[in-house]
BATORLUM-816635 format. One record per residue: y, x, z of N, C-alpha, C in turn. Coordinates in steps of 0.1 Angstrom, whole numbers, plus 5000, padded with zeros to 4 digits. Example, Ala and Ser with C-alpha at 12.3 -4.5 7.8 and 13.67 -1.06 7.14 Angstrom:
2
494351325078495551235078496751325078 497851285071498951375071500051295079 
This chain:
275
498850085000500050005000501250095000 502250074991503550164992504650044993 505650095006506749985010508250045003 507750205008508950295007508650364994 508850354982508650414969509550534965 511050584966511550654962512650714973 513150824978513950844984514850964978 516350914978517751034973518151054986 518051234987518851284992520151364981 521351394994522951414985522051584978 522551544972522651674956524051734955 525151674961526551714956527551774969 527551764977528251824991527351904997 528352054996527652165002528352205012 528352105023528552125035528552215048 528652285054528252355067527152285076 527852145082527252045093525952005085 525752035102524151965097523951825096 523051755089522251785081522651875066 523551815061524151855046523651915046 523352085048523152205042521352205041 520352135050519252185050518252175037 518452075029517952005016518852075005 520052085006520752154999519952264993 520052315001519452495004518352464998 517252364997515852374997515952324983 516752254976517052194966516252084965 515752004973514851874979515951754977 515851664961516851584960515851414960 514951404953514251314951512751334963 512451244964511051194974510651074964 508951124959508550984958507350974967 506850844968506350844982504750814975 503450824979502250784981501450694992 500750614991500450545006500850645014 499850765008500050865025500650985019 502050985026502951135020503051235032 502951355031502751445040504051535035 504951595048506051675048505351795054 504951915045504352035054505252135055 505652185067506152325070505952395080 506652505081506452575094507452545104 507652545117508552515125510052535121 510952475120512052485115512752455103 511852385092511752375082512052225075 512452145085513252045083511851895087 511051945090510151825085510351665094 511051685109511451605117512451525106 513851645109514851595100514751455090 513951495085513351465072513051315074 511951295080511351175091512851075097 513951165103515051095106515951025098 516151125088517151095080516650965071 515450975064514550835060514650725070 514350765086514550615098515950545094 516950625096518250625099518950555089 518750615076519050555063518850415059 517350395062516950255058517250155071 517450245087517750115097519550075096 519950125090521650145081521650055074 520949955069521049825064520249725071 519049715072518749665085517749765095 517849735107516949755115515349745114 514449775109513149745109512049845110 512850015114511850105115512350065128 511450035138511450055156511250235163 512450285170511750385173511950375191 510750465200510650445210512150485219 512750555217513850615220514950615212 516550595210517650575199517350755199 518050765189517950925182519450945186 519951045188521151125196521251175182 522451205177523051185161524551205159 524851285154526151335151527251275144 528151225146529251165136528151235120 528451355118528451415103526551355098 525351355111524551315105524151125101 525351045106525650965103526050925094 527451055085528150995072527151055064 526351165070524751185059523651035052 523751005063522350915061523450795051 524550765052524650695046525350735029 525450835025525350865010523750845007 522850855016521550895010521050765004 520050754993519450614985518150624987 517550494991516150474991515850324980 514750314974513950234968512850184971 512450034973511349984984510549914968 509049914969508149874963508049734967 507649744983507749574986508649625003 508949475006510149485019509049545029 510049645034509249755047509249595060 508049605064508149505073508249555087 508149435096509749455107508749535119 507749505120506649605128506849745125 507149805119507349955113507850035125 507150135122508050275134507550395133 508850485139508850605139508050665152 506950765152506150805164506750915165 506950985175507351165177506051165187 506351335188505151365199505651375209 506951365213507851345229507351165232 507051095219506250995228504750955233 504351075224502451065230502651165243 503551265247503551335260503951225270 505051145267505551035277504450935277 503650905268502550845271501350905278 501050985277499751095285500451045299 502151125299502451145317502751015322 502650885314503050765324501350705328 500450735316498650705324498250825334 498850955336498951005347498950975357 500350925359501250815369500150765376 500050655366499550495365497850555375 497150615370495850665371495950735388 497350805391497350845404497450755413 498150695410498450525420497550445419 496850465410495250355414494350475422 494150585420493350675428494150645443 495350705448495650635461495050495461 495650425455495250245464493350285466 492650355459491650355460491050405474 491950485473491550615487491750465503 493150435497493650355511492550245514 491850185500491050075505489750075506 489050215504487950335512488150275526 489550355532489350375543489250225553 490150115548490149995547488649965551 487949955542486649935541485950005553 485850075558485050165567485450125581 486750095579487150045594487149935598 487249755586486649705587485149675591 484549745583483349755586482649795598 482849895600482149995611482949965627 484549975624485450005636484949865644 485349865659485749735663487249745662 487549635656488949545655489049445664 490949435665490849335674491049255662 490949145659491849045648492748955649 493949015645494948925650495948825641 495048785629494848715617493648645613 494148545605492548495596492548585589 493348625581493248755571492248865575 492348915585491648985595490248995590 489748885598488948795599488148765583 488848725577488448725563487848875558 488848945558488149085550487249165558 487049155574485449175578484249115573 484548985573483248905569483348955550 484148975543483949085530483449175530 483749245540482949395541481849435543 481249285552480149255554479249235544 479449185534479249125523478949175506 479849265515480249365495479649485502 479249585488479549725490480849825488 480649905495482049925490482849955474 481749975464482449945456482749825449 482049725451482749555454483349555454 483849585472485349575474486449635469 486449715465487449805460487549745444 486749715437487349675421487649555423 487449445435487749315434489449335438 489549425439491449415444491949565435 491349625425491949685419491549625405 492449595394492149545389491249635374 491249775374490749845367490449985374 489550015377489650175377489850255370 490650395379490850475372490350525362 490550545350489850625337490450745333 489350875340490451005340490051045324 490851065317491051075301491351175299 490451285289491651385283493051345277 494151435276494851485269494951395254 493251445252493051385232493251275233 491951255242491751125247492751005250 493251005256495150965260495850945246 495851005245496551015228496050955215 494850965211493850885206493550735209 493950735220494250555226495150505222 496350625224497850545219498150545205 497450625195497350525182497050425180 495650415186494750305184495250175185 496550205194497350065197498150035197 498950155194500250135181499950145170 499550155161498750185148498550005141 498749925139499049805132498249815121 498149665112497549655101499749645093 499949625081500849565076502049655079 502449795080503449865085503449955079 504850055077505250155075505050245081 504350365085505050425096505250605096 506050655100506450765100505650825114 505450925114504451005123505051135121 505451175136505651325136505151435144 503951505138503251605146501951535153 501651445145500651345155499751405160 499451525157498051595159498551655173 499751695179499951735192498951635199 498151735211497351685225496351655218 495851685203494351625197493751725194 492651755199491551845193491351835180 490851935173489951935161489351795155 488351735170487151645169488351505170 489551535174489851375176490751395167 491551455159492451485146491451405137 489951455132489651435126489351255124 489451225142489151065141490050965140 491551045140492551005138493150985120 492451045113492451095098491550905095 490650925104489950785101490350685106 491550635114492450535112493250535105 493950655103494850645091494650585076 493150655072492750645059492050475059 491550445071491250275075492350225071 493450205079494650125076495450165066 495450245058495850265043495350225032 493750225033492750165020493050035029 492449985038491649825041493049725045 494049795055495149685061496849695059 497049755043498649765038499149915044 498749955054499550035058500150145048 501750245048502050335043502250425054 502050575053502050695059502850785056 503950795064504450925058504851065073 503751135068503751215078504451355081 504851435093504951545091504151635098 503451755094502451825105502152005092 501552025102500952155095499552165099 498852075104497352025109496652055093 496052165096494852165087494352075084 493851985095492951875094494051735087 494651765090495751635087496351625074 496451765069496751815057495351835047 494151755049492951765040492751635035 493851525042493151415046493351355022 492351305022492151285005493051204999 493751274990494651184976496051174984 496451254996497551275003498551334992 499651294993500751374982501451494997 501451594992501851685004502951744998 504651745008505551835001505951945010 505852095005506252215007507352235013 507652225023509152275025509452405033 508552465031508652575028508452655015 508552575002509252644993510152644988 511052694980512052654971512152664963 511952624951512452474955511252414962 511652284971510452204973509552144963 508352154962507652094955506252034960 505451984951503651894962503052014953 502252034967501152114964499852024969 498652094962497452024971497552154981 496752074993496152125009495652275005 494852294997494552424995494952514992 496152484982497252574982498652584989 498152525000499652635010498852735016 500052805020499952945021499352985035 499952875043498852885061497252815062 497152755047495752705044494652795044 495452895035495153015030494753185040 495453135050495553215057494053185066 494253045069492853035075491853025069 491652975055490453065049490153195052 491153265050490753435049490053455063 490853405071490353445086488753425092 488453285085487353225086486453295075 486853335062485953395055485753535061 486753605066486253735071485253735085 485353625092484453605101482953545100 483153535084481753435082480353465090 480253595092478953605099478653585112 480253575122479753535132479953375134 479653275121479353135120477653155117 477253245115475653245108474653305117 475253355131474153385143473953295151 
């Protein structure tokens, strides 16, 4: 499914402020887009930017890319976004959004949170449990009264999931993060992804490649990503653009140059893959 079909950046003001100068320089005037478009570079190389200036541009007429946080934006990257031109295939629908990886860290550290405050309530209603149980009490409530004849009753872990409403689920990292696609991730949406592969393994990059490529063939979705993920950067019939060349241009996965690097590395070590 393609929403976002063509994007102009300015070709004609060779400005200082940023943004002007970064696309300039790269001579990156046109974007056409593929369900799944990949921005590859090396750190510094505009690929965020890139991601924003696209949000910014099209939420400049209306609002419909959602992002978790407003973006902090400069008078100059404002009179940017609005010389820039985009072209829609069909209307970007209103579920759409921009993911960064400052929002899968703020998602890891708020089930942190969330996971330590049920481990306390847990601990507190352990102890709960044992002193009902075991202690003599005086009772100076039906309440009292009530949760002895429970404790009586239950085991302790009874008791404890009947008043917590889920237990803790201590998650990796990947794990955590691989959740939070799973559930932002929509059928019917546009979405911009930046660095998605931050906090994912190898093994869960790869399982993330298979919701992507799910909701791109089976449920409308369009992709346009930024990353330097080997794995993310294999993913099939992906249009990938260079920006680390200049000019920018699409290369296939195998031909960039840090692709390449880890072949060699991997090919020079082939033999200690074969003991």
């Amino acid at each position: 499914m393609i929403y976002l079909e063509k994007f102009e950046l300015l070709n004609n003001e060779d400005w200082s402020y940023y943004p002007f100068h970064i696309f300039l320089e790269k001579q990156l005037f046109n974007i056409e887009f593929d369900p799944i478009t990949i921005f590859y570079g090396d750190n510094g190389s505009g690929k965020s930017t890139l991601l924003n200036i696209i949000t910014e541009t099209i939420n400049n007429n209306k609002s419909v890319i959602r992002r978790k946080k407003p973006l902090v934006k400069s008078n100059y990257f404002e009179m940017y976004t609005t010389k820039c031109n985009y072209y829609l295939e069909n209307n970007i629908p209103l579920g759409s959004k921009i993911i960064f990886s400052e929002d899968i860290f703020e998602n890891i550290l708020s089930k942190r949170i969330e996971n330590q405050k049920k481990n306390n309530q847990r601990k507190e209603l352990e102890k709960q449990y044992m002193q009902y149980k075991y202690d003599s009490i005086n009772y100076s409530s039906l309440e009292d009264l009530r949760i002895s004849v429970e404790t009586r009753n239950k085991t302790q872990s009874k008791f404890i999931k009947s008043r917590i409403e889920e237990n803790a689920k201590e998650f990796s990292n990947g794990q955590t993060s691989l959740e939070f696609f799973d559930k932002e991730l929509k059928e019917d949406s546009l979405y911009l992804l930046d660095e998605p592969e931050n906090s994912l393994s190898p093994k869960f990059q790869i399982e993330l490649i298979q919701l992507i490529l799910e909701l791109s063939r089976f449920y409308k979705c369009q992709f346009i990503i930024a990353t330097h993920s080997p794995f993310l950067l294999s993913i099939p019939n992906a249009k990938i653009y260079d920006l680390d060349s200049v000019p920018v241009v699409t290369k296939k996965w195998h031909e960039l140059e840090n692709m390449k690097i880890y072949y060699n590395f991997f090919k020079e070590n082939k033999s200690k893959f074969e003991n």
